[in-house]
C-alpha positions as CSV (number, residue, x, y, z in Angstrom):
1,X,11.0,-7.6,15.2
2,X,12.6,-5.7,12.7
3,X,15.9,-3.6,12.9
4,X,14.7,-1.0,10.4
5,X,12.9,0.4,8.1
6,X,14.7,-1.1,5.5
7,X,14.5,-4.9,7.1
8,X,13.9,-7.3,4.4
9,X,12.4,-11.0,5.9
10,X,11.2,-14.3,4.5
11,X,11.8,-16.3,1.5
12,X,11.8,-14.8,-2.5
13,X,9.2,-16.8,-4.4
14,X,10.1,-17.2,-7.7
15,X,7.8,-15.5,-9.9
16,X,8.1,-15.3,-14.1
17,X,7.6,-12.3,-15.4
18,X,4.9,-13.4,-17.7
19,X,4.0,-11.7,-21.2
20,X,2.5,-9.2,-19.7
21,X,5.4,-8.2,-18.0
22,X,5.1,-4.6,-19.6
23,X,2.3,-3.2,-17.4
24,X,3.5,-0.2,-16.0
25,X,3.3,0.5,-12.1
26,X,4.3,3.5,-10.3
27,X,5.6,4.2,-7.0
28,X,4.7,7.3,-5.8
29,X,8.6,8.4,-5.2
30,X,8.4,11.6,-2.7
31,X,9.1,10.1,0.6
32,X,9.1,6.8,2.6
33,X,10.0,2.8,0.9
34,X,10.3,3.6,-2.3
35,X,13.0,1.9,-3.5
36,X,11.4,-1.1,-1.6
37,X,8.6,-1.6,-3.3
38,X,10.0,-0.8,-6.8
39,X,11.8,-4.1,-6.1
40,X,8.9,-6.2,-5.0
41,X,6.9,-4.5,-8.2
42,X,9.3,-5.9,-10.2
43,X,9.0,-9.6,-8.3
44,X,5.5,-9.2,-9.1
45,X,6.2,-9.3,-12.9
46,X,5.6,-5.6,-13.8
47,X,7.6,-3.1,-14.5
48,X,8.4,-1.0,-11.8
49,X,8.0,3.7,-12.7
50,X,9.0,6.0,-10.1
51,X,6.2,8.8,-9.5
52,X,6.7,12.2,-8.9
53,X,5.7,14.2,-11.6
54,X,2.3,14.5,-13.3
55,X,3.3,13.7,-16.2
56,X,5.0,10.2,-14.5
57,X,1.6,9.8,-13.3
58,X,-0.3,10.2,-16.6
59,X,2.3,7.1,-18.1
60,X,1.8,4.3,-15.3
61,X,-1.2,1.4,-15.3
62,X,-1.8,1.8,-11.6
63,X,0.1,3.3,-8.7
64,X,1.8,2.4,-5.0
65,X,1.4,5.1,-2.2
66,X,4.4,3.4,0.0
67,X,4.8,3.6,4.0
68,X,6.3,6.5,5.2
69,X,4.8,9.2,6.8
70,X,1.6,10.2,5.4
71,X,1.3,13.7,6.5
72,X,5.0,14.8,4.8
73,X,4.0,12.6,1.5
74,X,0.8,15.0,1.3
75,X,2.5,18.1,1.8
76,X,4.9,16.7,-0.8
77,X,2.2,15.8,-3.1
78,X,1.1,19.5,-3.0
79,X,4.4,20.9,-3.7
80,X,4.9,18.7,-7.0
81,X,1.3,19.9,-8.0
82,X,0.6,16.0,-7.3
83,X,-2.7,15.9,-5.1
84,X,-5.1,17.0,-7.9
85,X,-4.0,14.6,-10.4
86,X,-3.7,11.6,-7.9
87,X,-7.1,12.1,-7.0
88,X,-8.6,12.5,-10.4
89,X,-6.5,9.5,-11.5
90,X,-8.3,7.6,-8.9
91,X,-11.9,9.0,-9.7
92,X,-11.1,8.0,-13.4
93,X,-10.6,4.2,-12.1
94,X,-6.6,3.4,-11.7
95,X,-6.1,0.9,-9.1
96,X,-4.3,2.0,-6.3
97,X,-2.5,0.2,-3.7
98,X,-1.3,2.0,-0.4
99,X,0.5,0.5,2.9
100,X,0.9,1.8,6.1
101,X,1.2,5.8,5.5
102,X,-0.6,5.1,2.1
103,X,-3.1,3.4,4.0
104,X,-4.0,6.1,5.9
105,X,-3.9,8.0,2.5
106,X,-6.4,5.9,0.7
107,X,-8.8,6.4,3.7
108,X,-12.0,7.7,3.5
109,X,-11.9,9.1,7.1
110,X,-9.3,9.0,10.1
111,X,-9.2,8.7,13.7
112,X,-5.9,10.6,15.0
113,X,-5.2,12.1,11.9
114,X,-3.0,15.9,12.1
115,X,-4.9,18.9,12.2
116,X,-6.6,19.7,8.7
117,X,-4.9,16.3,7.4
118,X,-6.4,15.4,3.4
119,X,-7.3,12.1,2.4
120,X,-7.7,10.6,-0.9
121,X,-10.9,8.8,0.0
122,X,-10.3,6.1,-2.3
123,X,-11.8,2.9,0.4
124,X,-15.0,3.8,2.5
125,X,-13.4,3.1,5.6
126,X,-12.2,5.0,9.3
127,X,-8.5,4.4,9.9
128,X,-6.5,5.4,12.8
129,X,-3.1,6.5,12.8
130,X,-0.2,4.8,14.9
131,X,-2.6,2.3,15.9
132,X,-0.1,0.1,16.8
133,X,1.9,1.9,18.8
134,X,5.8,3.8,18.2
135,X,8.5,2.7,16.5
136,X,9.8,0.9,19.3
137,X,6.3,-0.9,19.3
138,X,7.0,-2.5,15.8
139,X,6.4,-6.1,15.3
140,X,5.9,-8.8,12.8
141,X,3.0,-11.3,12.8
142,X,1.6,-14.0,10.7
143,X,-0.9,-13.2,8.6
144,X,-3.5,-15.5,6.5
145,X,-4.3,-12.7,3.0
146,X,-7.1,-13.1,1.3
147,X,-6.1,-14.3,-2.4
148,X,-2.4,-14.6,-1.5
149,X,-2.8,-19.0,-1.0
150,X,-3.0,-20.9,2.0
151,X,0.9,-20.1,3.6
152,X,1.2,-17.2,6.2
153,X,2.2,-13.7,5.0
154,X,5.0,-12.6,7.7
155,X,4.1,-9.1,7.4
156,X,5.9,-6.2,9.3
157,X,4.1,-3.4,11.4
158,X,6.2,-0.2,11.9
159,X,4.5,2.6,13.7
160,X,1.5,1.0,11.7
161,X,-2.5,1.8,11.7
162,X,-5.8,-0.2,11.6
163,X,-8.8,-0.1,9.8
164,X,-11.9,0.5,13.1
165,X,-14.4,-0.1,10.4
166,X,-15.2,-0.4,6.6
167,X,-18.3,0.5,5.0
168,X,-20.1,-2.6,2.9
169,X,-18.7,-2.6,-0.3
170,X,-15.2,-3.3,1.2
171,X,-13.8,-6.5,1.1
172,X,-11.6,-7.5,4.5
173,X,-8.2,-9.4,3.4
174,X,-6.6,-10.0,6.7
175,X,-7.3,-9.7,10.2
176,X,-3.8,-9.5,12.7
177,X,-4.7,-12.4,14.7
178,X,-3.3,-11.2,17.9
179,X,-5.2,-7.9,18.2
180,X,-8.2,-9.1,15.4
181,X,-7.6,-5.5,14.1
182,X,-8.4,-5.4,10.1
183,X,-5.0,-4.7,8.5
184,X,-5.8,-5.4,5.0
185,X,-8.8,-4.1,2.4
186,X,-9.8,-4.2,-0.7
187,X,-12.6,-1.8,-2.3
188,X,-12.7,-2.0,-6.6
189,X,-9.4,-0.9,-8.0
190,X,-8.3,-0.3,-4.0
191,X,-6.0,-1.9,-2.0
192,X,-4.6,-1.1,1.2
193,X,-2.3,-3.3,3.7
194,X,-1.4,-1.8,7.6
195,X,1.8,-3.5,7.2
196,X,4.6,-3.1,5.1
197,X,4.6,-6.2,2.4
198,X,7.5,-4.4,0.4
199,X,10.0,-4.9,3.5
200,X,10.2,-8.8,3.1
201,X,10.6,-10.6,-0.1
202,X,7.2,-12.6,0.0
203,X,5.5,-10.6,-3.3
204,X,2.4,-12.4,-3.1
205,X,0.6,-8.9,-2.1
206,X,2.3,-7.1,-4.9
207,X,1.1,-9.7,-6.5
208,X,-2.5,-9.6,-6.2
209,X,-2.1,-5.7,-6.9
210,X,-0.2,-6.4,-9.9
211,X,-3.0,-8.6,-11.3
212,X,-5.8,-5.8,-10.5
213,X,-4.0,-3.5,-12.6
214,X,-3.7,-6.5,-15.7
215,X,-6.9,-6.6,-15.4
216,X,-7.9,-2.8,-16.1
217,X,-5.1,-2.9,-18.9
């Protein structure tokens, strides 16, 4: 079980950068793992922007919405006059990746959400907050990821949610096989993980991002 937030587990596949090494991905930098997955972007063979300004936003290839707490990164993305352009960034077609709190950010609808709580709506599915229970509920598990290889993906839970149900055009990536609550999605240009890939140093997930934003580069 993790220690904290900041944990970092598992082995660091070696990865080459690759010529295209220059695709730009940006983590949206106003509260939670940021520095986390700028790291693991950069594993992934990209090149790794922080986010917090439109004009930030207007110069990346695709963009991370990191764990934290989802409800504080909104009101965040309000104050940096933030929410309008993420969402019309997304409507235009940039892939978008979001775990845990960006998760719950990408959803379509929630279960538990705050009182008068905004999505982006990027994935037609229902998620529910805190699914997994409180911090001191947090756990790891060993996950098989669709498109990440045949090895296990130790992924970490922290206060984490799950996806009650998708609507069909939403591909399921993972499954935590304890509970067989969906933790991982795909929908187009939109991924979305429960669990907090950027707090081990397995990049395969960044990975599979990182080549969905290649591809619409």
């Amino acid at each position: 079980m993790p220690t904290s937030d900041a944990a970092l587990i598992g082995p660091s596949p070696a990865r080459p950068a690759g010529p295209r090494a220059h695709t730009a991905i940006g983590v949206l930098a106003l509260q939670g793992d940021v520095a986390e997955h700028l790291q693991a972007v950069a594993g992934a063979g990209a090149r790794a922007v922080p986010v917090r300004r439109p004009g930030e936003l207007d110069a990346v290839d695709g963009l991370i919405i990191p764990g934290g707490e989802s409800t504080t990164i909104w009101k965040l993305a309000a104050v940096f006059d933030l929410a309008g352009p993420l969402r019309g960034r997304i409507a235009a077609g940039m892939p978008v990746f979001g775990s845990c709190a960006g998760m719950i950010m990408l959803a379509a609808r929630l279960v538990g959400g705050a009182s008068g709580q905004e999505t982006l709506g990027a994935i037609d599915m229902t998620v529910r907050r805190n699914a997994f229970g409180r911090q001191a509920e947090s756990f790891e598990s060993d996950l098989l990821v669709r498109g990440a290889g045949d090895a296990p993906f130790r992924a970490v839970f922290i206060r984490a949610p799950w996806v009650e149900d998708v609507g069909p055009g939403v591909e399921v990536l993972a499954t935590e096989p304890r509970t067989g609550r969906i933790v991982a999605v795909r929908q187009g240009r939109a991924l979305a993980t429960a669990f907090h890939p950027e707090l081990t140093r397995d990049t395969r997930v960044h990975a599979i991002f990182a080549d969905m934003v290649r591809e619409e580069s």
